[in-house]
C-alpha positions in Angstrom: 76.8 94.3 61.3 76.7 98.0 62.4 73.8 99.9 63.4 72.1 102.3 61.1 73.5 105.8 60.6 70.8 108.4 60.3 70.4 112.0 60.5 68.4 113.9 62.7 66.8 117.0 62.2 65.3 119.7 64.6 63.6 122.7 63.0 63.2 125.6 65.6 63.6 129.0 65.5 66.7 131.3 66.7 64.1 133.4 69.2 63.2 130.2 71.0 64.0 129.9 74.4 63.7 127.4 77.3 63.9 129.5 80.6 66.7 132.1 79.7 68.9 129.8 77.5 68.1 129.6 73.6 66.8 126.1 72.6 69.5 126.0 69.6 72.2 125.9 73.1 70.1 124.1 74.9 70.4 121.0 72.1 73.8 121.8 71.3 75.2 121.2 74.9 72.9 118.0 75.5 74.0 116.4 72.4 77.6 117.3 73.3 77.0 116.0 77.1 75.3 113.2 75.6 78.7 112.0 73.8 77.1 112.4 70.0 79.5 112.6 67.0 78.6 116.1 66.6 76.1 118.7 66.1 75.8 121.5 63.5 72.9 124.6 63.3 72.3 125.7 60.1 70.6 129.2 60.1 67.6 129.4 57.6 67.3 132.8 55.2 63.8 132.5 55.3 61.0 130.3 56.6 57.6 129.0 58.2 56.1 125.9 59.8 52.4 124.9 61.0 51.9 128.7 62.2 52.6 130.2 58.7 54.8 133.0 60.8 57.4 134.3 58.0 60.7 133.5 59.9 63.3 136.1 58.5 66.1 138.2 60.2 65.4 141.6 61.2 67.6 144.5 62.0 66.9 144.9 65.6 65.9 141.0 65.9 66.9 137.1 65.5 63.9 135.5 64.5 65.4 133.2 61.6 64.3 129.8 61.2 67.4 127.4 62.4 67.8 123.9 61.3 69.9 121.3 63.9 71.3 118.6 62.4 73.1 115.4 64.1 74.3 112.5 62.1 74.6 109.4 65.1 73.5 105.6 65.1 69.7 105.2 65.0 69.0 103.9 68.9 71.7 106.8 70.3 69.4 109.7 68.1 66.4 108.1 69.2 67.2 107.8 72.8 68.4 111.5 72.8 65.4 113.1 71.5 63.5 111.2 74.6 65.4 113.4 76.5 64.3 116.7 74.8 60.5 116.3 75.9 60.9 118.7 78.4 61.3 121.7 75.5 58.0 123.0 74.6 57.7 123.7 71.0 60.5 122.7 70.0 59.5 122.1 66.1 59.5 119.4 63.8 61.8 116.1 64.3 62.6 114.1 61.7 64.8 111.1 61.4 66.1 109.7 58.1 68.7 106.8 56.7 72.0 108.0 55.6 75.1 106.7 54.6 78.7 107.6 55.5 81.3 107.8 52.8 83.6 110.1 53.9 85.4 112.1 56.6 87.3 111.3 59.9 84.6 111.9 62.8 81.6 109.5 62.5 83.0 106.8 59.8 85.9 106.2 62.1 83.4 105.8 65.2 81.1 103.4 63.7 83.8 101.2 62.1 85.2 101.1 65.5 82.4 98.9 66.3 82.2 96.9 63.8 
């Protein structure tokens, strides 16, 4: 039986940083060091989260709203967000049930180890 697929989502925001490295990198590299299927950041037009602060892109600034997403077995996603602890304020984290039916990357992965 394979492992549950689910899809993990980090809401943060482009202006947030962890030491001198934006925390959208920051993610990106540890998923990718981690040996995840993949990563994508989705850039938000417009948003706001438990502080109410209107998220939008100005011209001299990059405060948009950003969106992570990772699609990965259940344990592998769970074990890598233990590893983000160390962010402060990273956002929300939500986890959710999916199911693959199509493309090359993940599908082939999981039936791999079937």
């Amino acid at each position: 039986m394979t492992e549950p697929t689910k899809l993990l989502r980090i809401y943060t925001d482009e202006g947030a940083y962890l030491g001198d490295r934006k925390v959208l990198n920051v993610i990106a590299l540890r998923a990718r060091e981690a040996g995840l299927a993949g990563v994508t950041v989705l850039d938000a037009r417009l948003g706001f989260g438990s502080s109410a602060h209107m998220h939008r892109r100005h011209v001299f600034e990059s405060d948009r709203a950003v969106v992570i997403e990772i699609v990965e077995t259940d344990q592998r996603l769970r074990t890598f967000v233990e590893g983000l602890e160390d962010i402060p304020d990273i956002g929300l984290i939500t986890l959710e049930k999916v199911e693959v039916i199509g493309g090359s990357g993940l599908k082939a992965m999981l039936e791999e180890g079937e």
